[in-house]
N, C-alpha and C positions, 0 to 999 in steps of 0.2 A: 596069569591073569594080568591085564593092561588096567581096570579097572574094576570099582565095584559091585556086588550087581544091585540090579535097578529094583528091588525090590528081598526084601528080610523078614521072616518071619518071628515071630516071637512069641510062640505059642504060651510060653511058661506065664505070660503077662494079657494073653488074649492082645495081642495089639501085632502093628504090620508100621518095619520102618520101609517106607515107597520113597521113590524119586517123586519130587515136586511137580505138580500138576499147575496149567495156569488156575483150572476150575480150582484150584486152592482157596483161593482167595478170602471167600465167604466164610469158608471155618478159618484162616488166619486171622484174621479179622477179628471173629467175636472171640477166638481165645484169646488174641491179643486186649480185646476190649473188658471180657472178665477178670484178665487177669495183670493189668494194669501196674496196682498196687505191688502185687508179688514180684514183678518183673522189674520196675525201677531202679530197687536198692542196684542191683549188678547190670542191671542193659540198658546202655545209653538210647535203644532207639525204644525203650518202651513207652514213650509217647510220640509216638510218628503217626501222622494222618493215615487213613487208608489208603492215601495216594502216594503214600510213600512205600507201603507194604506191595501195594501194586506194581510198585517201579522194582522192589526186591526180589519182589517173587517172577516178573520176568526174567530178571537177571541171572536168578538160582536155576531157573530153565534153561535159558540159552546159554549159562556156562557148563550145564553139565559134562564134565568129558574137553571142555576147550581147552580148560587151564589146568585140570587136575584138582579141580574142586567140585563135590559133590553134594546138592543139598535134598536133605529127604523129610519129608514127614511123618511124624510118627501118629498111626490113626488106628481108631478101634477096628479090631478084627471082625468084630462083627455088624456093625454099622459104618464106618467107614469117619466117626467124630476124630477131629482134629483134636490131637492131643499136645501136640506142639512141635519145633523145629529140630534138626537136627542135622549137622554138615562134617561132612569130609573134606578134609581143606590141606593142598599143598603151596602153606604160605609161610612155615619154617626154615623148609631148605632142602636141599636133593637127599631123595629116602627117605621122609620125613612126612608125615601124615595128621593134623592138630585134629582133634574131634571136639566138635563145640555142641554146645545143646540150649533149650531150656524147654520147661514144660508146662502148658496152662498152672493155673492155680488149681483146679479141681482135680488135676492126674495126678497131683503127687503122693509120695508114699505108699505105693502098689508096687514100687520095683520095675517101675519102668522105663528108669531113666539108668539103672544098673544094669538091667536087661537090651536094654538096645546100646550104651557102650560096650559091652561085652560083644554083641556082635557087630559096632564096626570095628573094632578092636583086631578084630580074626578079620574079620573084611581087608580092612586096611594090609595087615599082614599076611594078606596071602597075594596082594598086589607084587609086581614085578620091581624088585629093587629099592622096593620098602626096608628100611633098617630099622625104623620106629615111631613108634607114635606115641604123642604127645597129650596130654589136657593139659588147659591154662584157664588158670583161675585167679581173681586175685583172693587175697589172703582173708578176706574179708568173709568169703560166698563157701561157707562151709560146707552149705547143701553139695556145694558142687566138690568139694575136697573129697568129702566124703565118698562119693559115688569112685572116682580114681581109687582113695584107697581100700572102699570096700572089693574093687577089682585085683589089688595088688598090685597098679601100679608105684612105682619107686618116685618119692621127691627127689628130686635134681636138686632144685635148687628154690630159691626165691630171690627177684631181681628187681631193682624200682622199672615200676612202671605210670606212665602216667595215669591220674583220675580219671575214668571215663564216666561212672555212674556215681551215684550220691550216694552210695553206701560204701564206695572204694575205698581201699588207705594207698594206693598207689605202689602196692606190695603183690607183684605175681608169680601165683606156685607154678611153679613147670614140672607135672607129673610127667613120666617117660614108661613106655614097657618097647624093651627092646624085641627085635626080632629074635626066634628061637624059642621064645617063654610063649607056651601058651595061657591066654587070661583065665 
């Protein structure tokens, strides 16, 4: 496989990680606008106008498959609510796969932010010439440690990185799970 595919089930969770749609927008939007607060300490762009999230979520469309970065949303199984973002991103290095996330405020703690890195995890690793993939966190965003090591991903390491958000220390874990290990 050259790529991931365009849509994931996640039955365990009632929810579906899809490729980014432009009609995204409107639930980007108000999860972003709900969830504000939750989102700042660790993401720099959680205060960006709608016209900014417009200009993103073009971009998450038109690069699907360009660069080797893949962005998906994660949406209720059965209504189709926007639960929040989700990217396959080759911006480490050749073989190299980061998985970035976050999740409205009101999705969390249902296991679905374990349940959809778990399956781009296998995604990622069933791609062609994949060696491994990554989470990157800083040190700070435990929610997100957590989810890598409730997967079993391995710490590499921790490296200075610069502040991006107001909760940063400038400290990023680099979770790793090599090809060959299943999540």
């Amino acid at each position: 496989m050259t790529a991931p595919p365009e849509r994931i089930g996640l039955p365990e969770v009632g929810a579906v990680l899809r490729r980014y749609e432009l009609a995204d927008i409107d639930g980007v939007y108000a999860a972003v606008e709900e969830s504000r607060d939750h989102l700042r300490p660790h993401m720099p762009w959680a205060d960006e106008s709608r016209q900014d999230l417009v200009a993103f979520l073009v971009e998450a469309v038109g690069q699907w498959g360009r660069r080797g970065d893949h962005g998906y949303a994660i949406v209720d199984a059965t209504d189709d609510t926007y639960l929040g973002g989700w990217g396959l991103h080759d911006r480490v290095g050749p073989g190299v796969r980061e998985i970035g996330y976050w999740l409205r405020a009101g999705a969390t703690g249902r296991g679905l932010a374990t349940a959809a890195a778990r399956a781009l995890t296998e995604a990622a690793l069933a791609i062609e010439d994949v060696t491994r993939v990554e989470i990157h966190c800083d040190e700070a965003n435990v929610r997100s440690a957590a989810v890598a090591r409730r997967l079993g991903y391995r710490l590499d390491r921790i490296e200075p990185d610069r502040i991006s958000a107001p909760g940063d220390r400038g400290r990023s874990m680099i979770w790793i799970w090599p090809a060959g290990e299943r999540p």
